[in-house]
N, C-alpha and C positions, 0 to 999 in steps of 0.2 A: 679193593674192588676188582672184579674179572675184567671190566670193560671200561675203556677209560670213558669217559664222559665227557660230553659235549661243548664246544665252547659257549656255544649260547644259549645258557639254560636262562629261563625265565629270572631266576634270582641268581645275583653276581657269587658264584663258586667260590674265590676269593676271601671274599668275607663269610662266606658260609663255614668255612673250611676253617676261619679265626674263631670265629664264635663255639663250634664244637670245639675246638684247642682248649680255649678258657674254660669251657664248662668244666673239662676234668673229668670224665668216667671212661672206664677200659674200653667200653665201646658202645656206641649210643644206642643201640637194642637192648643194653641194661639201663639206661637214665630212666627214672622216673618220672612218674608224669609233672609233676612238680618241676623236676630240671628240665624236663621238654619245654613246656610253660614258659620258663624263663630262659632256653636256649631262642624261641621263635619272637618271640617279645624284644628282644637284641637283638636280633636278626632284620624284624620290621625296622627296630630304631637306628641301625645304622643304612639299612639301602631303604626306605620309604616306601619297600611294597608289601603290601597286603597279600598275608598269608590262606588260606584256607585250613582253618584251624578244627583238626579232628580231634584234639588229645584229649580234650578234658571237657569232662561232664558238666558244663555249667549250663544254667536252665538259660534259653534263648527264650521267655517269654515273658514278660512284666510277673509280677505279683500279682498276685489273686488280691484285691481289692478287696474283698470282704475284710481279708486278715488284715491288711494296711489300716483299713478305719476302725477296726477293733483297738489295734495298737497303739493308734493316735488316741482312741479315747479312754485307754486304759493310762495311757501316760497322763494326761489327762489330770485321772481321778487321781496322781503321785503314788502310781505305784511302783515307779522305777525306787522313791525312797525306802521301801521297805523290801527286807528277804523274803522269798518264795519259799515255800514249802520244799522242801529236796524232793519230796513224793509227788507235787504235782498241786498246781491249786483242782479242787473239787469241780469246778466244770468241766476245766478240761477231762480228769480222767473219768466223769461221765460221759460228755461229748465221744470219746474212744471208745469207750465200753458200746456205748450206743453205735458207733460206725463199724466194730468190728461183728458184732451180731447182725447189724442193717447189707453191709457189702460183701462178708466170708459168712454168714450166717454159725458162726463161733458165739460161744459163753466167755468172757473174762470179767470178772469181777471189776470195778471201778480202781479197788486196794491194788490192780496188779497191772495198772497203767500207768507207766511211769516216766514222766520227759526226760530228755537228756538233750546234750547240748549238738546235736546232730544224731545221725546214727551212727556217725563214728565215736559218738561217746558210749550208746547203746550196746554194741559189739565191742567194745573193749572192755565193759560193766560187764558182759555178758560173757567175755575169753575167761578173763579174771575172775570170776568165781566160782563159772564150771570147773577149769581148772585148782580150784581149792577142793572140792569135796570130797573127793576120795584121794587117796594116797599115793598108789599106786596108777591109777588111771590119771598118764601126765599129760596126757597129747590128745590136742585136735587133731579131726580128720576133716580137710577141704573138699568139695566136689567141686574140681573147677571145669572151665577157666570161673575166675572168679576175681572180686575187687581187689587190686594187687595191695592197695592200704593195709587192709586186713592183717596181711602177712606181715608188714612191717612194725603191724601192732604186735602179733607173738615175738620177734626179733626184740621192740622196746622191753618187754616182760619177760624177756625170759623165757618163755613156754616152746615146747615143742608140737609139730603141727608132722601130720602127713596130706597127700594130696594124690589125684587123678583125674585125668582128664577123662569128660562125662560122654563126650560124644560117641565112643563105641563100646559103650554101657548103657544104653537107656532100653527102655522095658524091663520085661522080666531079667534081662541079664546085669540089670543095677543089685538085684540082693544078694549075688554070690559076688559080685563085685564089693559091694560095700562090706559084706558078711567076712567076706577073708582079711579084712583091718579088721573087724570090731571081734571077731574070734579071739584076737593077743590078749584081748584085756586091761590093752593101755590108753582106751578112746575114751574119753570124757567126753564129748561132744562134736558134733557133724555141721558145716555150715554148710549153706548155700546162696544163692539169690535166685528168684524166681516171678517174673522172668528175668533172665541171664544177664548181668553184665561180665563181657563183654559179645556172647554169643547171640542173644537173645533166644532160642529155646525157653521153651517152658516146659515143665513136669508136667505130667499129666493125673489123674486122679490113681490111676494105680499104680504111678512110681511114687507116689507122695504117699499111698496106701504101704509100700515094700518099704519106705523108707521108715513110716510110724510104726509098722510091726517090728522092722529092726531097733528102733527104738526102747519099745517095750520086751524085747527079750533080753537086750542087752544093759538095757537102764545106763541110755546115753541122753544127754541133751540135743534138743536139737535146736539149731539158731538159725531161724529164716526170716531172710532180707528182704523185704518185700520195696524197697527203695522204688521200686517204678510199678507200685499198687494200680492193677486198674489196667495197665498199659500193654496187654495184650490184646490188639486193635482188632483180634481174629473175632473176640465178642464181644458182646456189650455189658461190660459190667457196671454201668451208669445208675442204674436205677436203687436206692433203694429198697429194702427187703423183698427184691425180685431176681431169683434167678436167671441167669447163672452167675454165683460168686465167683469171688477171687477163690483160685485153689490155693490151697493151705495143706499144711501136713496134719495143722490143729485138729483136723476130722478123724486122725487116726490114732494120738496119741496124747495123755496130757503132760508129755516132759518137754516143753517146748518155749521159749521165748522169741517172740514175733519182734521186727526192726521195721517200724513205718515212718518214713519220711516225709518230708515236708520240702523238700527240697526244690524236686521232679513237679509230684502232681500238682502242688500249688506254687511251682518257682517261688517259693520262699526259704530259696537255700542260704542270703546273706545274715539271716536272724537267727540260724544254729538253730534248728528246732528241728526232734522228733520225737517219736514215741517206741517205749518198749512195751508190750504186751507179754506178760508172764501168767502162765496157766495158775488157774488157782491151785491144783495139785505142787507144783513147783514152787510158788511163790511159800508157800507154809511148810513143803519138805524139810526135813531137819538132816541135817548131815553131821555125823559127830564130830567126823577130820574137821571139815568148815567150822566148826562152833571152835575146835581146839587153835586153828590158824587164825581165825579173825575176830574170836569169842565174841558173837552173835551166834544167835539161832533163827536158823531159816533162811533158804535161799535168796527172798525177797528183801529178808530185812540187810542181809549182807550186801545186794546189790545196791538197798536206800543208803543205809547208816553207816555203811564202811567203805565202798568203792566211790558211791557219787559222792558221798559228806568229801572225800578224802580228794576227789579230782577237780570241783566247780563249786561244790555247796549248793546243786540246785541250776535250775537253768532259767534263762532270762526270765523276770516275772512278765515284762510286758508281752514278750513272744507268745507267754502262753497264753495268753487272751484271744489272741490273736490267729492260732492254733484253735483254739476251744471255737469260736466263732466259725472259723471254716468249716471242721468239723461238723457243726450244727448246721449249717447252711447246708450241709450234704445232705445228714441225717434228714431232716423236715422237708427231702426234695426241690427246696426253690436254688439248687447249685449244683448245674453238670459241669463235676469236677472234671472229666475225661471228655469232653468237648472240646477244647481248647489245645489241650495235650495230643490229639489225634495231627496238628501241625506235625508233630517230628515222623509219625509215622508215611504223610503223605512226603513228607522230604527224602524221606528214608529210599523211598518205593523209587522216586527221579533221579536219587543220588547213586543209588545200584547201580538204574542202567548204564549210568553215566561212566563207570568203572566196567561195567561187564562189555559196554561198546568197545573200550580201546583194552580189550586181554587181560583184565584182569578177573578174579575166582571170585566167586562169594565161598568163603574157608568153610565155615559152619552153614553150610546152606539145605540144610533138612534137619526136621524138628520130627523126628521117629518116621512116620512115613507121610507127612508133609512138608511142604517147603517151608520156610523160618520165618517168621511174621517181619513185616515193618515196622519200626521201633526208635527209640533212643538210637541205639549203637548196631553195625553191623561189622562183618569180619572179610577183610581183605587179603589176596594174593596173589602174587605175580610170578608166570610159571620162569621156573631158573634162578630164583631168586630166593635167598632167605630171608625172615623178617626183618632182621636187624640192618642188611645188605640195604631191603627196599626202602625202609626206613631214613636211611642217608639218605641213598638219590631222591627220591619223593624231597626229599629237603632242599634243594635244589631247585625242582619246580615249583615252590612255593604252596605247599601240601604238607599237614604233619597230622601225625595218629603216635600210637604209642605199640609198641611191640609184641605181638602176642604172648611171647615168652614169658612177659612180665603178669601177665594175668593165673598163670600155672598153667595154661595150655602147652600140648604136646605139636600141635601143629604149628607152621610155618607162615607169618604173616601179620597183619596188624588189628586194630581195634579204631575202626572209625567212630566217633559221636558225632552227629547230626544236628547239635543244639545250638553250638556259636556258626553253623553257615547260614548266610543268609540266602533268599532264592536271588537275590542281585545279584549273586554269585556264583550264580550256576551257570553261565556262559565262560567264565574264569575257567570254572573248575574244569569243562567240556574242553576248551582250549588248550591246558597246560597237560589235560590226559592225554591228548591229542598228538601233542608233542612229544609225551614221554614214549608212549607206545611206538612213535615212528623212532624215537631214539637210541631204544632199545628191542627192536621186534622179536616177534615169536620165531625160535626157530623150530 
């Protein structure tokens, strides 16, 4: 560190200082969110205070009740004794099929609805077979910043991945930007999430438009995250087959596998459940490489009968009742799913100011030529300071996020989430900024 640090920081130095030791990474702007996790969790347990905990995406809001009594009465009927379909019991991939036509106003067949046991089963179903299909086309292309998991999945498998940060590429300067990777010939597929973890930006209709053209000239896939469906607070995408929908790329091209979670909009992320959405054009493609590497034919059937059969055998049966239920309580109107979820947004909007009072940046703070909506996650920075640098000290004051670096951003700074604060906590949080800024002032 450039500046030594205070003696009386909020949380005892001391022990902060053992705890990183233990952890064991080269330097804690690379730990994962996972080792964050369990670095601030020891931390609490050996000095007894209460952290303000930014790192990790876990929903701050009870379960959606509709899914909880589905799942109670599907258990119920013993269906936990019996295996699930790998493809999905039949409500639920009607329930989806019905919500993605009702809320993105998109066509997918029921056949190309497919559970998985989070979306991180979905995006590893989905790295793993784009990568099978042609030969030569070995490597993803990331558009980050983006979910650092991800990345860790190509590392598990093997696969090769390229990456760029999105933020001085958006508009029309996204498809020479994208176009100069997919030119080589070696992209098998394009991720994103949308809106942004950890930026929050959202695409707009004509970069989702440059991105499906690039699509179809280059016959790439494309994998979008829709993890926090709905939760661009700037509109109302609440209603049933009323616009304005969810933006999709689905509008632009049909090589596409959609990732919708269950996590976020229904805090029902401890039940592992979400859905892949596979175009019907994609789900029936025949790829020859693919039929010779995993002998199946069809994109779909390779992600049912080869990848899920081979990682889960299928996802929880009772979740998916449970799921199907929610679903349908959207679908049929009597369930504003995004009513509830607008909390993280309003905490988002207090929690800002609360950093912008005592010097610190909002990092990604313009979404093309507006400012970046209220959300899940926002992006932090403090000037003199690099991520990893503020990353410690913030640890100190009893504050943790995770480091931008780890997301594939090119910028300097963190990834706050807004889900485990509570508003009891915002006079905390006012406090210990308060202190830090006088700690370390602007110069």
């Amino acid at each position: 560190m450039k500046q030594s640090l205070p003696l009386n920081t909020p949380i005892n130095s001391a022990i902060v200082e053992l705890k990183i030791k233990e952890l064991k990474v080269p330097t804690i702007g690379e730990a994962s969110i996972r080792e964050i996790v369990q670095l601030v969790t020891s931390i609490e347990a050996a000095t007894g205070e209460q952290y303000i905990r930014m790192e990790m995406g876990i929903p701050g809001l009870p379960p959606t009740q509709i899914g909880v009594d589905a799942e109670i009465a599907a258990l119920k009927k013993n269906v936990a004794s019996a295996y699930p379909r790998i493809d999905g019991i039949q409500s639920l991939k009607e329930e989806t099929s019905r919500f993605l036509k009702l809320f993105m106003n998109i066509d997918v067949l029921p056949e190309g609805c497919v559970p998985t046991v989070g979306s991180m089963e979905g995006s590893y179903a989905s790295f793993l077979v784009a990568g099978s299909c042609t030969k030569e086309r070995d490597t993803a292309l990331f558009v980050d910043p983006g979910f650092p998991v991800q990345k860790q999945q190509m590392l598990v498998m093997g696969q090769k991945y390229e990456s760029f940060d999105v933020f001085d590429f958006r508009g029309e300067k996204l498809r020479e930007k994208i176009e100069s990777y997919l030119a080589k010939g070696n992209i098998n597929c394009i991720i994103y999430s949308n809106p942004n973890n950890p930026a929050w930006i959202c695409f707009d209709e004509n970069e989702l438009q440059i991105i499906g053209e690039l699509a179809n000239k280059y016959d790439v896939i494309i994998i979008e995250d829709l993890a926090y469906f709905g939760m661009d607070f700037r509109l109302d995408l609440s209603t049933p087959g009323v616009p304005p929908y969810q933006a999709t790329v689905a509008r632009y091209t049909d090589k596409y596998v959609l990732l919708v979670s269950s996590s976020k909009v229904f805090s029902y992320a401890g039940q592992r459940i979400g859905m892949m959405a596979i175009s019907d054009a994609l789900y029936n493609r025949h790829y020859p490489y693919l039929e010779e590497r995993l002998k199946v034919i069809g994109f779909g059937n390779a992600v049912v009968h080869r990848v899920l059969y081979s990682m889960t055998s299928g996802t929880s049966h009772s979740a998916q009742y449970a799921l199907a239920a929610m679903f349908k309580a959207a679908n049929d109107g009597q369930f504003n799913f995004i009513a509830d979820v607008k909390e993280y947004g309003e905490k988002a909007k207090i929690m800002k100011q609360l950093f912008l009072k005592n010097g610190f940046q909002i990092v990604y703070h313009t979404d093309l030529h507006q400012p970046v909506g209220d959300g899940f996650y926002f992006t932090i920075g403090y000037p003199g300071m690099k991520g990893s640098e503020l990353l410690h000290r913030l640890l100190y004051y009893g504050i943790s996020a995770i480091s931008l670096g780890n997301t594939g951003s090119s910028k300097e700074g963190l990834r706050a989430c807004v889900s485990s604060v509570s508003r009891s906590q915002f006079d905390t949080l006012a406090q210990r900024l308060e202190q830090f800024h006088h700690d370390f002032p602007i110069s």
